[in-house]
mmCIF file as gemmi writes it, N, C-alpha and C atoms, coordinates in Angstrom:
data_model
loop_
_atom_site.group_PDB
_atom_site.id
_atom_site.type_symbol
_atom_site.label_atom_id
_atom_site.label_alt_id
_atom_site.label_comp_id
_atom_site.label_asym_id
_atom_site.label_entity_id
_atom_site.label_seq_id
_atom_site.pdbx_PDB_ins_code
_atom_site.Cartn_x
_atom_site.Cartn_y
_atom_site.Cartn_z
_atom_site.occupancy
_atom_site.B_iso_or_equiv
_atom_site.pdbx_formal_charge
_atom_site.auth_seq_id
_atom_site.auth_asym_id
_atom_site.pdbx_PDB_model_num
ATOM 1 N N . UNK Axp A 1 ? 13.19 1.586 -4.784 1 0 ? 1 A 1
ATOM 2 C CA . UNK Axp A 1 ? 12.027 1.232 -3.993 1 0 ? 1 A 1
ATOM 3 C C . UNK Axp A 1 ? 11.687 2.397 -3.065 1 0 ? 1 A 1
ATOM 4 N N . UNK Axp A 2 ? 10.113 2.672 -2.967 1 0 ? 2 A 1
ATOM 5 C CA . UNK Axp A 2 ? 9.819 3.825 -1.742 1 0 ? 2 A 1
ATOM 6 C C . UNK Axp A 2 ? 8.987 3.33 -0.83 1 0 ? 2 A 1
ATOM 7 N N . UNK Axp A 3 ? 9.582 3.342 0.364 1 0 ? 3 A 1
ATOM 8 C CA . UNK Axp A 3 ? 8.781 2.893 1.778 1 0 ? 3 A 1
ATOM 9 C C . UNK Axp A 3 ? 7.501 4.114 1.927 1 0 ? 3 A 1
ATOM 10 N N . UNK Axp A 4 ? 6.507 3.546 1.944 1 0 ? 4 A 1
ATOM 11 C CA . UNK Axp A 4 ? 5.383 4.191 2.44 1 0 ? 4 A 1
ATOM 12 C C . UNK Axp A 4 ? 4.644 3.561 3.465 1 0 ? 4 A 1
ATOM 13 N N . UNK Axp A 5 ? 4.499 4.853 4.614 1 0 ? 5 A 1
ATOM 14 C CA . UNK Axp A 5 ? 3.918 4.116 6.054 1 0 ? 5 A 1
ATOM 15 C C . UNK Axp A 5 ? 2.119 4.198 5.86 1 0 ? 5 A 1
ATOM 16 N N . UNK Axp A 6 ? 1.759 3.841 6.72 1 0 ? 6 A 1
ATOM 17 C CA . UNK Axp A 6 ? -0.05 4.178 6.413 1 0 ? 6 A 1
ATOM 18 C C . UNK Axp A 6 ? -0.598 3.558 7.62 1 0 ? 6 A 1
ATOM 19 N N . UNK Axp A 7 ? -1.747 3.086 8.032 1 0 ? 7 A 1
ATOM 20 C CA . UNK Axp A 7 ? -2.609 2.372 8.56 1 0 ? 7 A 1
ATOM 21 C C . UNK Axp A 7 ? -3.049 1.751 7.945 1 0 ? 7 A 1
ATOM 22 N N . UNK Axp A 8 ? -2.614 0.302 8.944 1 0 ? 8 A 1
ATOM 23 C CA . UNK Axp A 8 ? -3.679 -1.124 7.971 1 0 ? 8 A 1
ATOM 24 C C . UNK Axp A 8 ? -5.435 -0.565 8.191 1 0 ? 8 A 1
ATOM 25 N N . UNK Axp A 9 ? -6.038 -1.25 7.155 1 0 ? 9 A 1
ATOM 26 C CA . UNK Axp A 9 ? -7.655 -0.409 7.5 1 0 ? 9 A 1
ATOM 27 C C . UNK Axp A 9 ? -8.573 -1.74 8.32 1 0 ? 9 A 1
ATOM 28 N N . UNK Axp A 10 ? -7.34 -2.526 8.442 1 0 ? 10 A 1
ATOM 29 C CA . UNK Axp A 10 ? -7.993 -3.78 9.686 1 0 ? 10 A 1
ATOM 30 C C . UNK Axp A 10 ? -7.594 -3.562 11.199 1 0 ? 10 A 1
ATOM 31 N N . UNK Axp A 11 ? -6.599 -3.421 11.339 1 0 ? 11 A 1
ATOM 32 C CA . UNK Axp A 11 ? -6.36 -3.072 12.586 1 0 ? 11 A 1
ATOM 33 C C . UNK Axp A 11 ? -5.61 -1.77 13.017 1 0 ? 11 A 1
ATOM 34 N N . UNK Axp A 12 ? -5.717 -1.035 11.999 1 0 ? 12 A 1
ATOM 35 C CA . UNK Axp A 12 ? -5.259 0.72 12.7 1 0 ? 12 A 1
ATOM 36 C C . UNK Axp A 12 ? -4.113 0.6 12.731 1 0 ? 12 A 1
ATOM 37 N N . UNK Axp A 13 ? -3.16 -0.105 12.777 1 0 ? 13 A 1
ATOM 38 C CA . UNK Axp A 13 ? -1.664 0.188 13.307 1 0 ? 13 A 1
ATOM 39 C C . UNK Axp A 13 ? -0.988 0.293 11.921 1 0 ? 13 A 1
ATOM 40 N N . UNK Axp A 14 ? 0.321 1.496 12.254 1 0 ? 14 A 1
ATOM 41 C CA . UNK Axp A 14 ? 0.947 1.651 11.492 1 0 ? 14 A 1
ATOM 42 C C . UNK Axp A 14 ? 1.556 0.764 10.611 1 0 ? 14 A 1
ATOM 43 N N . UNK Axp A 15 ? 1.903 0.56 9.481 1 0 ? 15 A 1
ATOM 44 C CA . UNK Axp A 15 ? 2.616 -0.465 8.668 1 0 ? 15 A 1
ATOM 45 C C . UNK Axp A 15 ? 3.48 0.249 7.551 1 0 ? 15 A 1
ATOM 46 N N . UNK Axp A 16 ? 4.247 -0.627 7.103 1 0 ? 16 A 1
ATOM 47 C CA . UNK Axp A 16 ? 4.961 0.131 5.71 1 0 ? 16 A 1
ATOM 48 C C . UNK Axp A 16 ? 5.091 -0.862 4.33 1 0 ? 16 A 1
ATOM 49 N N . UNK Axp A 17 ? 4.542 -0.825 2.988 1 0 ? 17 A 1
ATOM 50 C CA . UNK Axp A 17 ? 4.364 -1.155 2.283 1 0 ? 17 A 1
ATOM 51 C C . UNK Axp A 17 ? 6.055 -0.671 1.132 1 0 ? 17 A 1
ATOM 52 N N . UNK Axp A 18 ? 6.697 -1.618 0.909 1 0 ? 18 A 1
ATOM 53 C CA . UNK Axp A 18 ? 7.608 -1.176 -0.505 1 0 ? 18 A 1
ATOM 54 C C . UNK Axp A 18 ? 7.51 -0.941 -1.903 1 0 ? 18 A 1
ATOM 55 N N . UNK Axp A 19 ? 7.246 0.427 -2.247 1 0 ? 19 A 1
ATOM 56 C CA . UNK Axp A 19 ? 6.562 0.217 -3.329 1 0 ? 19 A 1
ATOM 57 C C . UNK Axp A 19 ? 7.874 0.549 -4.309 1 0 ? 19 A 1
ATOM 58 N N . UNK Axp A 20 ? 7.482 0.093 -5.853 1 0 ? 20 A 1
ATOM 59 C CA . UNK Axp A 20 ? 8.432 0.073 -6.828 1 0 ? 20 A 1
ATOM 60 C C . UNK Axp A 20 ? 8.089 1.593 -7.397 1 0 ? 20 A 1
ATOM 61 N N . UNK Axp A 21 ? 8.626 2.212 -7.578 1 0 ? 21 A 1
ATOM 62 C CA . UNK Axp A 21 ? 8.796 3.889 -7.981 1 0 ? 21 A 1
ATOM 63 C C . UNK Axp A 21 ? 8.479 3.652 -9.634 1 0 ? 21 A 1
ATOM 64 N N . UNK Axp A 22 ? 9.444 3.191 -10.446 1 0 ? 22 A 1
ATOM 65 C CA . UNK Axp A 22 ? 9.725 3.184 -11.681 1 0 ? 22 A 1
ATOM 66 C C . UNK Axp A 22 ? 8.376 2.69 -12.331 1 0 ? 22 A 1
ATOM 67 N N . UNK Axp A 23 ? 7.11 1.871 -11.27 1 0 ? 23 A 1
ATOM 68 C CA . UNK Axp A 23 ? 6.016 1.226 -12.284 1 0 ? 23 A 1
ATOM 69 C C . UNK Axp A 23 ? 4.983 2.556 -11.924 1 0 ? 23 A 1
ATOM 70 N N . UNK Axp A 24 ? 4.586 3.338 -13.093 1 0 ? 24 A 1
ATOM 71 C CA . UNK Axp A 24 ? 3.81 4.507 -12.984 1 0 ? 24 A 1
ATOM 72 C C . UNK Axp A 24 ? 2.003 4.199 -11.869 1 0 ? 24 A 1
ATOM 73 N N . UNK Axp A 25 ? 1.828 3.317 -12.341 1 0 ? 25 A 1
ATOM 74 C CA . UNK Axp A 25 ? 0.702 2.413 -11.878 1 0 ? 25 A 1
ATOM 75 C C . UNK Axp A 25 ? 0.446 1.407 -11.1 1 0 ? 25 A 1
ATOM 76 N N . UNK Axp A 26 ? 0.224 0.815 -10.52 1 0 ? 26 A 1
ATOM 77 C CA . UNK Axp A 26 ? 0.089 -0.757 -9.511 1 0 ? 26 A 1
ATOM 78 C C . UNK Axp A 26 ? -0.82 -1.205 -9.027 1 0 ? 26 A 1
ATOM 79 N N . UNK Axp A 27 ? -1.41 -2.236 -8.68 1 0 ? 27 A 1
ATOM 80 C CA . UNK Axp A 27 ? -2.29 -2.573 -7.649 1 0 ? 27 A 1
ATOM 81 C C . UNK Axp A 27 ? -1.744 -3.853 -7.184 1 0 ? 27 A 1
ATOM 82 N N . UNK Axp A 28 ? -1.566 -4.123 -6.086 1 0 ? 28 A 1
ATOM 83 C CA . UNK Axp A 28 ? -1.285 -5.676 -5.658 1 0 ? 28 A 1
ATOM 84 C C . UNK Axp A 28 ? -2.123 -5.557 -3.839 1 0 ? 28 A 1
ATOM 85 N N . UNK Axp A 29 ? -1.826 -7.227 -3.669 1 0 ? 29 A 1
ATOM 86 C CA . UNK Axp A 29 ? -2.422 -7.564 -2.544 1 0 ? 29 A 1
ATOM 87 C C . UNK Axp A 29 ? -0.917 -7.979 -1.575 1 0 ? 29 A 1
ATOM 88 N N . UNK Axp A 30 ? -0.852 -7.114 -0.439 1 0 ? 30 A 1
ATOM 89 C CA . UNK Axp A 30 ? -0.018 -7.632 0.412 1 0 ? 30 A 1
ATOM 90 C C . UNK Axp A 30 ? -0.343 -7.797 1.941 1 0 ? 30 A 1
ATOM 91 N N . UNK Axp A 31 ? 0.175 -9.303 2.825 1 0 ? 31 A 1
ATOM 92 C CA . UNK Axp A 31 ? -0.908 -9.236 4.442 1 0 ? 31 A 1
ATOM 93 C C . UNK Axp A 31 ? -0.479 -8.059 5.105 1 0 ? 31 A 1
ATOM 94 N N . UNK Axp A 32 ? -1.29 -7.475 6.073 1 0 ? 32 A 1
ATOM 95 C CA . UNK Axp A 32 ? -0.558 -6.408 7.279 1 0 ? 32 A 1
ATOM 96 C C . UNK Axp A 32 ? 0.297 -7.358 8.122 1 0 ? 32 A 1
ATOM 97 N N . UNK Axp A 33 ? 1.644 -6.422 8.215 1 0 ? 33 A 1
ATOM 98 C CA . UNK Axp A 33 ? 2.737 -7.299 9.272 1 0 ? 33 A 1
ATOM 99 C C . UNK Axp A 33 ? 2.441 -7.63 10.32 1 0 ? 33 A 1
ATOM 100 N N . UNK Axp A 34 ? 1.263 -6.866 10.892 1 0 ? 34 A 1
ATOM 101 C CA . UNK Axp A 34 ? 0.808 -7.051 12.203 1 0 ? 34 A 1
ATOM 102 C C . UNK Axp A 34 ? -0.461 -7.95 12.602 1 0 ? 34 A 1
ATOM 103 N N . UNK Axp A 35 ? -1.63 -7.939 11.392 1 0 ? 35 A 1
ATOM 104 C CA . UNK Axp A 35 ? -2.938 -8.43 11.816 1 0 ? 35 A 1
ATOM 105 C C . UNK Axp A 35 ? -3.144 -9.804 10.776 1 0 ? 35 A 1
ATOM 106 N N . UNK Axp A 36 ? -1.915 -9.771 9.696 1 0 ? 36 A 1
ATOM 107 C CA . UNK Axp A 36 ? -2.129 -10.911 8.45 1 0 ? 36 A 1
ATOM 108 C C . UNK Axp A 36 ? -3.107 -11.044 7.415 1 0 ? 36 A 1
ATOM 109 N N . UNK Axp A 37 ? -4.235 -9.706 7.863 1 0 ? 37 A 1
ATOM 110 C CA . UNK Axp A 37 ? -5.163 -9.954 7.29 1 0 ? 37 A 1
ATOM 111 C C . UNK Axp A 37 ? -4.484 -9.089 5.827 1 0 ? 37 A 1
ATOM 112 N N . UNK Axp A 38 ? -5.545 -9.508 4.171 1 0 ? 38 A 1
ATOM 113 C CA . UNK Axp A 38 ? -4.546 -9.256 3.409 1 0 ? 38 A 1
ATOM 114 C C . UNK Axp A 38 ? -5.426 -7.786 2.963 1 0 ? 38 A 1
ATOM 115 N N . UNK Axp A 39 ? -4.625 -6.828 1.97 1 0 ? 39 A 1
ATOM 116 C CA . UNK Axp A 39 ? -4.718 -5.354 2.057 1 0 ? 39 A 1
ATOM 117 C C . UNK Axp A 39 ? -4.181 -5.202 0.677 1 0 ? 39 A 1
ATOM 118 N N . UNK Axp A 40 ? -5.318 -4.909 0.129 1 0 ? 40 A 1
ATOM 119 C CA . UNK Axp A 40 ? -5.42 -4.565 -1.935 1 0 ? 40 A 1
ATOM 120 C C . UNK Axp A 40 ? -4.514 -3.084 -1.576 1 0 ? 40 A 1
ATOM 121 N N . UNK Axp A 41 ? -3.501 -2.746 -2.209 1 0 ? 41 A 1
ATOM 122 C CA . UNK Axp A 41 ? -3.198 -1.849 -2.138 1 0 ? 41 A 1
ATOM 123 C C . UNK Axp A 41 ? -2.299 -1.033 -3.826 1 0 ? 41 A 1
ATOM 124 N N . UNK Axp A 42 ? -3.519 -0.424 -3.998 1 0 ? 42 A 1
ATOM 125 C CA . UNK Axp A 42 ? -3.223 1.452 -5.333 1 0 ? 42 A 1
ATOM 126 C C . UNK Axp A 42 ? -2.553 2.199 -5.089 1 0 ? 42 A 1
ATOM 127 N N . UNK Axp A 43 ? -1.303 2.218 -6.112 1 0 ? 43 A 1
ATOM 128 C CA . UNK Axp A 43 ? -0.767 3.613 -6.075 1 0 ? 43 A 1
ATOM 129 C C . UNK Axp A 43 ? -0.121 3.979 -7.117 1 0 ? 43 A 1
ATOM 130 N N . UNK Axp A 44 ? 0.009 5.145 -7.09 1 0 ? 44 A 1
ATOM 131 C CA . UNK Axp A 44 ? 0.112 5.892 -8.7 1 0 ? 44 A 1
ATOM 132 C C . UNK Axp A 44 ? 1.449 7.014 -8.149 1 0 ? 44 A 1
ATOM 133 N N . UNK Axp A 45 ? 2.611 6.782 -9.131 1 0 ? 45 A 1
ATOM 134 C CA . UNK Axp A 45 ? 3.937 7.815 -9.289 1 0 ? 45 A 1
ATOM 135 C C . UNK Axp A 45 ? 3.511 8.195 -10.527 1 0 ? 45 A 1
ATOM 136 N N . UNK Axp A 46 ? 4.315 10.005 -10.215 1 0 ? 46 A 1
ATOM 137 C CA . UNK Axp A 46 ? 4.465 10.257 -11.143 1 0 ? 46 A 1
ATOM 138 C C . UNK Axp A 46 ? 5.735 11.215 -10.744 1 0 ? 46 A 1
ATOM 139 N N . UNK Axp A 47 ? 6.578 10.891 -11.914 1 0 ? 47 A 1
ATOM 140 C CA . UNK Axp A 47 ? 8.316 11.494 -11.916 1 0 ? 47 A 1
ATOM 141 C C . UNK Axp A 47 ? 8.607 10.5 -10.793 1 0 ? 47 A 1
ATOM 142 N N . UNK Axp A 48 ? 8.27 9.555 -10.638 1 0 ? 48 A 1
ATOM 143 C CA . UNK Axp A 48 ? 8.742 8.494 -9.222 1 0 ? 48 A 1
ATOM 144 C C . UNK Axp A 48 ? 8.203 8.998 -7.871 1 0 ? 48 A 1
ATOM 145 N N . UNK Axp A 49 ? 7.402 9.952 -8.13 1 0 ? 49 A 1
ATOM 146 C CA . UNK Axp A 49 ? 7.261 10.763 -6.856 1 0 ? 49 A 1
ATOM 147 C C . UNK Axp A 49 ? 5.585 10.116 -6.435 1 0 ? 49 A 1
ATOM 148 N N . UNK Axp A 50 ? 5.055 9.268 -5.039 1 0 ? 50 A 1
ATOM 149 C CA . UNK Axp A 50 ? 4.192 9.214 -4.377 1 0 ? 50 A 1
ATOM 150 C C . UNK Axp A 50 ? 2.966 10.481 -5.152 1 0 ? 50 A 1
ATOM 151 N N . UNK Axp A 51 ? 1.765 9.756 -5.842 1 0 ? 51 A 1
ATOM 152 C CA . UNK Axp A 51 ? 0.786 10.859 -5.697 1 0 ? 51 A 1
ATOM 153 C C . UNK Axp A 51 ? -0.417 10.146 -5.267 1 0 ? 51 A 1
ATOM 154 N N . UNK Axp A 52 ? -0.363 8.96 -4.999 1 0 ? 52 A 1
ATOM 155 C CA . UNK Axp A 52 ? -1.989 8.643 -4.907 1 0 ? 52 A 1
ATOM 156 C C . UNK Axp A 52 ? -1.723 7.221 -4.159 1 0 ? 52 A 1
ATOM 157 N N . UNK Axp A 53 ? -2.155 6.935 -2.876 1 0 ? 53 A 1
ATOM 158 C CA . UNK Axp A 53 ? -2.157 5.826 -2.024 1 0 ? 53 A 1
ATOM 159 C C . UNK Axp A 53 ? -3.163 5.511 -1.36 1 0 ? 53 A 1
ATOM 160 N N . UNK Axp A 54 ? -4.214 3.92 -1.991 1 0 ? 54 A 1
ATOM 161 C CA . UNK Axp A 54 ? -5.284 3.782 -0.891 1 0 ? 54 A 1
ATOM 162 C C . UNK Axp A 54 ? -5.157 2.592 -0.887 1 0 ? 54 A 1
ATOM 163 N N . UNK Axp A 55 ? -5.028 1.533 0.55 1 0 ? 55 A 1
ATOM 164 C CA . UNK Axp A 55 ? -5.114 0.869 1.209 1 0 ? 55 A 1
ATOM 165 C C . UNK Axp A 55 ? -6.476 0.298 1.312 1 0 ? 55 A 1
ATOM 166 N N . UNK Axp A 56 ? -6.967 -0.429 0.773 1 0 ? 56 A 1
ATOM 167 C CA . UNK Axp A 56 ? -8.102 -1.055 1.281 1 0 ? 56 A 1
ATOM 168 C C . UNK Axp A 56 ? -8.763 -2.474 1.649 1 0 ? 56 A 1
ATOM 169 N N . UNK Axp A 57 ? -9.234 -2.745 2.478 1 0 ? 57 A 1
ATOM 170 C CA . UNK Axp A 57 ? -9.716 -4.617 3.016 1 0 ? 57 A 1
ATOM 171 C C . UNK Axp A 57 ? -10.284 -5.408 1.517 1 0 ? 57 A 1
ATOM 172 N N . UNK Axp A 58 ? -9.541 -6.455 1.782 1 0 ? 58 A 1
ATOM 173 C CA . UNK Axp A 58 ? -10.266 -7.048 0.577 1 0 ? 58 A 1
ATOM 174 C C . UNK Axp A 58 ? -11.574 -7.917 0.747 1 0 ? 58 A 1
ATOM 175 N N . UNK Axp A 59 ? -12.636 -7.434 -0.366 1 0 ? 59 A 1
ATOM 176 C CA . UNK Axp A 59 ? -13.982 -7.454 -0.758 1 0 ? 59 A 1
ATOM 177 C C . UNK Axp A 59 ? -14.968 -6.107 -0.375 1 0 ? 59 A 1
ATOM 178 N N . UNK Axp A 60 ? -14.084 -5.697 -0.049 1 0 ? 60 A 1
ATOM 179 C CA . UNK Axp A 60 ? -14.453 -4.11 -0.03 1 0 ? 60 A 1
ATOM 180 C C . UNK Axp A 60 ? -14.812 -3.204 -0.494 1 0 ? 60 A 1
């Protein structure tokens, strides 16, 4: 698993999302720990390595 920090794009504050390394591709919906509101969140490994992370409000 790789912890990635970011800003929720609802309330600005830092958060950290667990993402699974081994799935090359993803999209899921998880709430911000802080505001509950929920946060579609893309991201793309490649060699397991973080290349592509966007956070965004859902209906957005």
């Amino acid at each position: 698993m790789y912890e990635h920090f970011f800003q929720c794009p609802y309330c600005w504050e830092e958060i950290s999302f667990l993402l699974d390394s081994s799935v090359p591709q993803q999209t899921y919906v998880e709430d911000c720990e802080v505001c509950c509101n929920p946060i579609e969140a893309t991201a793309k490994f490649n060699n397991q390595e973080l290349t592509y992370f966007e956070p965004k409000e859902i209906g957005q």
